[in-house]
N, C-alpha and C positions, 0 to 999 in steps of 0.2 A: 624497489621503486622509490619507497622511501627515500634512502641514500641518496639515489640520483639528483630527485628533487632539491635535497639538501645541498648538491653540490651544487646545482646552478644556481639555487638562493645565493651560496657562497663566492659564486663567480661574478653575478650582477655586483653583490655587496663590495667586491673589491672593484670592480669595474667603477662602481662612484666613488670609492674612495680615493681612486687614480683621478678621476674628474674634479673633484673637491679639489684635491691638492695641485690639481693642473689649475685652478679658478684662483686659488689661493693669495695670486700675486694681486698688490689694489690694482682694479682695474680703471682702466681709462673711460672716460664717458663716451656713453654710445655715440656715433653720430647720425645725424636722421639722413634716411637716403633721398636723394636730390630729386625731384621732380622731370618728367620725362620731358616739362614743356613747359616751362618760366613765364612767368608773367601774368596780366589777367587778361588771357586769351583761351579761346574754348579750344579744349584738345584737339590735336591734331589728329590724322589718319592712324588708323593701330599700323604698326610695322607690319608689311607683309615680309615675307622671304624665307628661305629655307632655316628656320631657326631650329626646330624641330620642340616636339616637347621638354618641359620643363621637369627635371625630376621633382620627386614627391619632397615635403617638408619632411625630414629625417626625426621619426618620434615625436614626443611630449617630455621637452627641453624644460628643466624647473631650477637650475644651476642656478647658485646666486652672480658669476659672472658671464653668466651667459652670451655679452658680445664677446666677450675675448677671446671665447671657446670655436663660436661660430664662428667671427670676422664679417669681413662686409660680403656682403649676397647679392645687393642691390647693381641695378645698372652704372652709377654712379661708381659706388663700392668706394667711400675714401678709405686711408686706412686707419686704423687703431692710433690716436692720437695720444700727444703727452703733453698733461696740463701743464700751464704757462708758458707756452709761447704763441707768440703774439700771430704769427700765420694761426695756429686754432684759435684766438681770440676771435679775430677777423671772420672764420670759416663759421665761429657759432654766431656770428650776428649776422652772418647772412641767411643762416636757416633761421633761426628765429623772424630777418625782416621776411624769407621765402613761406614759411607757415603763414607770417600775419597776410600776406598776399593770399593764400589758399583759402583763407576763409574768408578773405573779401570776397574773393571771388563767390566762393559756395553760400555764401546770404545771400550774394546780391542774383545770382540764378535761381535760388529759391524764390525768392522776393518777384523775380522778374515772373516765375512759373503761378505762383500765386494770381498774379494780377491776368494771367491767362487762362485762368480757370474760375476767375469772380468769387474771389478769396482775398476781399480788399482788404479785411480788416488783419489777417494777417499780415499781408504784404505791407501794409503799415506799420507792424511792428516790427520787420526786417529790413526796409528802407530806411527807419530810425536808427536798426544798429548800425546799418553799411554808413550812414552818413558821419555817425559818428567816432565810426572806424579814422576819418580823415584821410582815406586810400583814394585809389584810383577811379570808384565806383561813385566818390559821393557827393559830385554836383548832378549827377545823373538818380541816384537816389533820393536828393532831396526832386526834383522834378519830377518823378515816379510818387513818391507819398505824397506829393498835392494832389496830382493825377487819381489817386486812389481815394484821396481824402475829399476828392469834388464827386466819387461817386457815389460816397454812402454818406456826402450832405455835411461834408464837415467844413463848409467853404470857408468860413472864419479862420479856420485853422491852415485850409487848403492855402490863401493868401498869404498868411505869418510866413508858412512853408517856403512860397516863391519870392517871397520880400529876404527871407535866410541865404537861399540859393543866389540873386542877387547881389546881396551887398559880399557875400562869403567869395565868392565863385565869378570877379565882374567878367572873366574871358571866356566864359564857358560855355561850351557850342551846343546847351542846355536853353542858352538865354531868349533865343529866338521863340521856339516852342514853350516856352516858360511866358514871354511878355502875351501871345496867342492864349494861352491858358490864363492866364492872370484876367485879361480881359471876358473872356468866357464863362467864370467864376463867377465875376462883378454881374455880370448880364442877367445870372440864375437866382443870386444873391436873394434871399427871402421866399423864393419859390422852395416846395417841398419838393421832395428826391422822387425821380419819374421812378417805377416799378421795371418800367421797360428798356432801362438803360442795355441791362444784359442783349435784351432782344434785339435792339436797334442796330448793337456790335455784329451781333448773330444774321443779322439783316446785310448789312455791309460786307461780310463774307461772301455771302451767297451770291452777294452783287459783282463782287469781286470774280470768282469763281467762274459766273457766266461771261463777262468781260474775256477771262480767258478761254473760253471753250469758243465766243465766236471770233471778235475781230479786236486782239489785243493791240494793236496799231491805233485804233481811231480811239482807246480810252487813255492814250498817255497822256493827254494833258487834265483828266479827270484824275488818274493814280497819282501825279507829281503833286497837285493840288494836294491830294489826300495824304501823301507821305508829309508833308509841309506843315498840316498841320497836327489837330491835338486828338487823332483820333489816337486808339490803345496800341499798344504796343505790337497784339496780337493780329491787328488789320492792319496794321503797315506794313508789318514781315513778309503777311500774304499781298500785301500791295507788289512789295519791291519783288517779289517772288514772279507773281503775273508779269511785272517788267521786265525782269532777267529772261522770260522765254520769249520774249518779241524780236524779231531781228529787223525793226523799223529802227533807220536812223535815227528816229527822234528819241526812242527807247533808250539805243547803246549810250548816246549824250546821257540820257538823266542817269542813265546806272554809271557812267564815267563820274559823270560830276559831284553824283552821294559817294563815288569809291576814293576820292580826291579828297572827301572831308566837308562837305557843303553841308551836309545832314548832321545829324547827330551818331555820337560814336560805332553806336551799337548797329546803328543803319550801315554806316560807313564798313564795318567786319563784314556784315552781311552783303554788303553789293562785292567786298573782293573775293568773299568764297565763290559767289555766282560768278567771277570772271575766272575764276581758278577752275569752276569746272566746266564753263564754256568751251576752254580751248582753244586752238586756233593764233594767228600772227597779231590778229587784232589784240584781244582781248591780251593777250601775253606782252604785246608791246605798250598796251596800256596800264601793266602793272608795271612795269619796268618803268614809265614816266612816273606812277607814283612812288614808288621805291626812291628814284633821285631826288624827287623834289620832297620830299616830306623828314622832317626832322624827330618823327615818332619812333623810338624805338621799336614799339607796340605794333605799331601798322608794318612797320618792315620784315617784323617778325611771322606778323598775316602773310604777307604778301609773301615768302619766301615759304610760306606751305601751301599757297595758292600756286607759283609754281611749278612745288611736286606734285599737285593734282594734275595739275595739268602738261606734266611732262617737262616744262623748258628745265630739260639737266643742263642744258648750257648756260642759263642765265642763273642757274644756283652755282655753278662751278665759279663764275666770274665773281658772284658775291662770295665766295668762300675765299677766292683770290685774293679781290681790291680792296674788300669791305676792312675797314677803320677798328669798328664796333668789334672787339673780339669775342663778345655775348653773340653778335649778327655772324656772324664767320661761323662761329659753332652750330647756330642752328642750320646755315647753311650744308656747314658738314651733315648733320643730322638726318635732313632733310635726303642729303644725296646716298645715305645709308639705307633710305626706307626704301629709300629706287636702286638699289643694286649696284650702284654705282660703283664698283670696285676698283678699275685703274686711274678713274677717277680720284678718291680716295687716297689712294698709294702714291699719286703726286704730287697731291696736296700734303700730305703726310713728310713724304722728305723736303720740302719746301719750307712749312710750315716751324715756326721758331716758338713757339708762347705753347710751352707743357700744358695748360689747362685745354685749350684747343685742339694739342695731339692726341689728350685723353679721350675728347670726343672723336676726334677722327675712331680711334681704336675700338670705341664702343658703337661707333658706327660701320664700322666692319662687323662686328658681333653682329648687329642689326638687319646687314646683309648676307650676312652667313660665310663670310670668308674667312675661312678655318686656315684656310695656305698663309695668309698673310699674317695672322695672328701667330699661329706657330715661330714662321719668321722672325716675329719682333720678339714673343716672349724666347726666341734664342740666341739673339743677335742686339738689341738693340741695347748703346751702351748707358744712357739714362734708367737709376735703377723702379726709379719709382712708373716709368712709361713700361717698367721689364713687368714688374708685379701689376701693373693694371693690364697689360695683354695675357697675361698667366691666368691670371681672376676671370677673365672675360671666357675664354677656354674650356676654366669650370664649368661655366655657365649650360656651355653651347652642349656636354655632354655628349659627342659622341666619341666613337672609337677612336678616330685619328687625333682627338684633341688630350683623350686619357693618355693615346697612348706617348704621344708629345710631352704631356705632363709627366707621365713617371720616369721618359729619361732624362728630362731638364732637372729632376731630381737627383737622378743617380750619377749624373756630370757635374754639379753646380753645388761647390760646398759654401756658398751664401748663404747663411742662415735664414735671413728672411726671407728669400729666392723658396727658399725649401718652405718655412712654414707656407708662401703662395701658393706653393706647390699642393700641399697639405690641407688647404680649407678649400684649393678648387675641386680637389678628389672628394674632400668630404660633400661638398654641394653636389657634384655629380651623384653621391648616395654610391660611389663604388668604394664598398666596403673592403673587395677582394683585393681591390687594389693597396690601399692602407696596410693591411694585411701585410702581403708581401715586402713592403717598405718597413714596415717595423719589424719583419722576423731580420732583417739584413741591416738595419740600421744598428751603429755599434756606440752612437752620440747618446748618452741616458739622457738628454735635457728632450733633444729632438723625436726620442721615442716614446718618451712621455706625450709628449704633444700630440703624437701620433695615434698613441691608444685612447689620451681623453675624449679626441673626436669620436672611437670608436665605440666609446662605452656611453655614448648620449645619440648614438646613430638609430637606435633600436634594430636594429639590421637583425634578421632571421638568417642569414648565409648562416651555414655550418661553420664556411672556415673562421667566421669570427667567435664561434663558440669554441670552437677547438683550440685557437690562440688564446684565447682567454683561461682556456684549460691547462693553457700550457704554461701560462704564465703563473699560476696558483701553483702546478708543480714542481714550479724552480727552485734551486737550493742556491 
């Protein structure tokens, strides 16, 4: 028993020392993997579709090169980069500007939850930082901390705030609701802070609330009032929310004209998702007029996941087509991936000219779960870098037909890198057995090294990897 023990100590031990020296080479800087949904817009719908499960994270990975062992994983997945050239200069200052977006974003949803839950003094300290982020959030964040700074009596300060906003911000569709507050500040100005501010918010729901339970038609020009002006944040949302379920024409106008951009931004996201999940010729030909007429990349980006809520695959197919914007085409694609959109997909794919775009089309197949078409590409397609991103995607999808795709693109294809894509999408699958097999037949030392380091950071329990490993200690 002893002995034995000894020998698997002896087998792991060389198992890392194959790893070390597969790690050995300097490695290249990881890359961050790209965000499922750009911008500062609230995530989209989770992908539905036949993706199936995800395998297990393979072990407790402590390797000092560790991306180069793993490779990319991510839906993105770029590859393994080589410093100084100017394409990865580019690609790292776009994650670094894509990070600094993500935490604009995520203060300023704090900030915003803060002030929904009568945690002003927080939300002041996190509309401080959003504003001084200088992103996308922060003429809307200074108008949010006077907002929060007029409830808990800091009106001195509240004022500075919107006189910042202002002079900082003169076109910002903050300005309206700012000059409203500004004067409403001036009004309070030397009176002490009501107790019942919280209550009166809590009063206004409930008002709201009943408005909807009997006769949401006759309180629209009472909620347009109230979206207009400087009530919170969190009784406007239910304002526009009560108006989205009215199907009084005077209704659809107001929820048209906030989804146009008449409101402020955040109102404005908020009226296109209600039109996205209203449905219908109406409400879908009224996102389509805002799509042409608006110059926002942001709102285009709304409005083409409003959309896929709401079904028009034909008017995401046509922005995937016309659309200019090769950012807007992508998410278009993306979009038409979460809907199954498969032959779809496939025409726009061989139409399609700009690699970054085809990437997406490919990872939007993944998306949909078309294994036939992916196969296809990681077999056929002659761009090598669209060949290793349908290879990767394959990894991903784990099942039989895509391993088993992968290990003869292996055993056909003596492109080295072809083969490593080969190789880290079996290892993401977690199919050990398969590795395995590839290494006892591989006759390349460089390539079957590669081979075993995956397998000796896999922790894999299969037998057959203990027994190749046995085998490999008894070679002479």
């Amino acid at each position: 028993m002893r002995i034995q023990s000894l020998y698997i100590a002896i087998v792991f031990a060389a198992a890392s020392a194959i790893a070390e020296s597969a790690s050995a080479q300097p490695p290249a800087p990881p890359t961050a993997p790209a965000p499922a949904a750009a911008g500062p817009i609230a995530p989209g719908p989770v992908a539905p579709g036949p993706i199936g499960p995800l395998p297990m994270t393979p072990g407790v990975m402590t390797l000092p090169s560790l991306a180069t062992l793993i490779g990319p994983m991510m839906m993105d997945m770029p590859m393994i980069r080589t410093p100084g050239r100017e394409g990865d200069r580019q690609e790292r200052e776009k994650e670094v500007e894509q990070r600094e977006r993500d935490r604009d974003n995520r203060v300023y949803d704090q900030a915003r939850d803060d002030i929904d839950n009568g945690r002003y003094d927080r939300a002041i300290e996190r509309f401080t930082d959003v504003a001084a982020m200088k992103g996308a959030h922060a003429d809307a964040a200074l108008y949010f901390k006077a907002w929060a700074q007029d409830r808990v009596g800091q009106r001195t300060e509240a004022l500075a705030t919107l006189a910042t906003l202002t002079k900082e911000y003169p076109k910002s569709r903050y300005l309206t609701q700012a000059k409203a507050l500004d004067q409403e500040v001036r009004s309070k100005s030397g009176q002490p802070v009501r107790a019942g501010d919280q209550s009166d918010e809590d009063l206004k729901l409930y008002a709201i609330a009943a408005l909807q339970n009997s006769d949401p038609a006759q309180a629209v020009p009472m909620l347009e009032k109230l979206l207009e002006g400087t009530a919170s944040p969190r009784v406007k949302s239910k304002a526009l929310f009560v108006l989205a379920q009215s199907n009084s024409a005077k209704s659809r106008e107001v929820l048209k004209g906030i989804a146009m951009g008449n409101s402020s931004p955040d109102l404005q996201n908020r009226a296109i998702d209600y039109l996205g999940t209203q449905g219908g010729n109406e409400a879908r030909t009224t996102l389509s007029e805002i799509y042409t007429a608006s110059n926002d990349v942001d709102v285009k980006r709304r409005i083409l996941r409003a959309f896929m809520v709401s079904g028009a695959r034909d008017r995401l197919l046509t922005a995937a087509q016309s659309e200019q914007n090769a950012d807007l085409r992508a998410e278009a694609v993306q979009q038409l991936g979460v809907m199954g959109a498969h032959d779809a997909l496939w025409q726009l794919y061989q139409k399609e000219t700009a690699v970054d775009v085809k990437k997406r089309i490919i990872q939007a197949m993944f998306v949909g779960g078309d294994v036939d078409r992916l196969v296809d590409l990681a077999k056929t397609e002659k761009n090598p870098e669209l060949r290793r991103t349908a290879i990767r995607n394959l990894g991903i999808m784990g099942s039989k037909k895509a391993s088993g795709a992968l290990l003869e693109i292996y055993n056909s294809d003596k492109d080295p890198e072809v083969r490593k894509s080969v190789i880290n999408g079996l290892f993401v699958q977690s199919n050990a057995s398969g590795l395995v097999d590839l290494a006892r037949k591989e006759q390349d030392p460089a390539m079957k090294k590669e081979i075993v380091s995956k397998l000796s950071v896999m922790g894999s329990k299969d037998p057959a990897v203990m027994q190749y490993m046995m085998e490999l200690l008894n070679a002479k």
